[in-house]
C-alpha positions as CSV (number, residue, x, y, z in Angstrom):
1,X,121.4,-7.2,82.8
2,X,121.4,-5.7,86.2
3,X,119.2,-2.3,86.2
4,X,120.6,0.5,88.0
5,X,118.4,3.0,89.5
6,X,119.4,6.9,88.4
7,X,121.1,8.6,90.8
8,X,119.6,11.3,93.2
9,X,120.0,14.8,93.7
10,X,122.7,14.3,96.5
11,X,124.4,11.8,94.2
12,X,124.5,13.5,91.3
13,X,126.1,16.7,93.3
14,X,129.0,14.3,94.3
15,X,129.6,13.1,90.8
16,X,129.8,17.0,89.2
17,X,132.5,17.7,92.5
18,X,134.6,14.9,91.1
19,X,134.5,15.5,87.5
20,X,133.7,19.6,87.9
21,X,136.7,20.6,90.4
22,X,136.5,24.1,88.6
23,X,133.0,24.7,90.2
24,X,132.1,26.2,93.7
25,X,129.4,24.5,96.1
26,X,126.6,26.5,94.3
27,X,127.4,25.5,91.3
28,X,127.1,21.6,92.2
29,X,124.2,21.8,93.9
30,X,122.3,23.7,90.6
31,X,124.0,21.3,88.7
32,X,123.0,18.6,90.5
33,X,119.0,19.8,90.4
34,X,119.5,20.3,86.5
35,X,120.5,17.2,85.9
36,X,117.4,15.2,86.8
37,X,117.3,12.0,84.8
38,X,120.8,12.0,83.8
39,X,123.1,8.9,85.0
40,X,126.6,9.1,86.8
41,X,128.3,8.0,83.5
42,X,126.6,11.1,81.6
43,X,127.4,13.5,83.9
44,X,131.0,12.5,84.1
45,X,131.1,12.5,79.9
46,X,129.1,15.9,80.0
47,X,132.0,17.5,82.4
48,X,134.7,15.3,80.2
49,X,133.1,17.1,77.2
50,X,132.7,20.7,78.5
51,X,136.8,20.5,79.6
52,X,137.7,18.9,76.3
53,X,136.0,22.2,74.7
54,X,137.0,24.3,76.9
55,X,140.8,23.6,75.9
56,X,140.1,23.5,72.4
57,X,139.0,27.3,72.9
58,X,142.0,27.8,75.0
59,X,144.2,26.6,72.3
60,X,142.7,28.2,69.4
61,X,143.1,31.7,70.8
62,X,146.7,31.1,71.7
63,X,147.1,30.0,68.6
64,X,145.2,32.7,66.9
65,X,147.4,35.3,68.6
66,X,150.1,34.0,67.4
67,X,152.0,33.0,70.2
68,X,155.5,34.4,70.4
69,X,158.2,34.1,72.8
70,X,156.8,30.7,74.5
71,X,155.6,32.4,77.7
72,X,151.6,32.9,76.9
73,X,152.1,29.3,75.6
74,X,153.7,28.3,78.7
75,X,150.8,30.3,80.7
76,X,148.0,28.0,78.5
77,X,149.4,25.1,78.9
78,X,149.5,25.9,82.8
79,X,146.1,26.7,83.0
80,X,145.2,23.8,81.1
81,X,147.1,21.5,83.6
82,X,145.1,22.6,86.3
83,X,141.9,21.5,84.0
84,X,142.8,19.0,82.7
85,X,143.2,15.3,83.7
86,X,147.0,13.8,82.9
87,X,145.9,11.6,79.6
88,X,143.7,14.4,78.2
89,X,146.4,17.2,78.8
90,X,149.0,15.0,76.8
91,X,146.7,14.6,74.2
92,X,146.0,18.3,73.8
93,X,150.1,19.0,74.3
94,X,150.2,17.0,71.3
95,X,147.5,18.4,69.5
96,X,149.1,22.0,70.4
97,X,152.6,20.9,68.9
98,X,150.6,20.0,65.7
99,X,148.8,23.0,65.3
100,X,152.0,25.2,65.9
101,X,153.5,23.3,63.3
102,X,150.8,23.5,60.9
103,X,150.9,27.1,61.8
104,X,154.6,27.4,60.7
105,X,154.1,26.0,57.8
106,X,151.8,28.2,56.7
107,X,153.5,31.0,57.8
């Protein structure tokens, strides 16, 4: 096994403006001072996790609204495009279409 040192402050800052696009310079570098002791693979599944649950909110609302006539659907799944890497937002598309079903047939 090769050991890997943890990565430093100026390290960790990159990682969080790769997997964080959403955040501003001040953010990264709090971020980055936060997150003493964590490694570059658990910051990236932190920032994976935080957008993962971020769109679950997004969609739940929508869906809790009851979403009619497509266009504040069209406007989430938008704004989840621009959060979202390509694989997770297909997932989540899917996901959606599931739930809006489910919803129907409840309905």
């Amino acid at each position: 096994m090769i050991p890997y040192p943890l990565p430093d402050v100026a390290t960790r800052g990159e990682v969080f403006q790769r997997y964080a696009k959403q955040f501003n310079a001040m953010n990264y570098k709090t971020l980055a001072v936060e997150s003493e002791g964590f490694s570059c693979r658990g910051i990236k599944e932190v920032c994976e996790q935080a957008e993962r649950t971020c769109a679950g909110r997004l969609v739940a609302e929508a869906i809790r609204q009851k979403v009619d006539g497509g266009k504040p659907l069209l406007l989430l799944m938008l704004l989840l495009s621009l959060l979202l890497p390509l694989r997770l937002l297909l997932l989540l598309m899917l996901l959606l279409l599931l739930m809006l079903l489910l919803l129907l047939l409840l309905l």
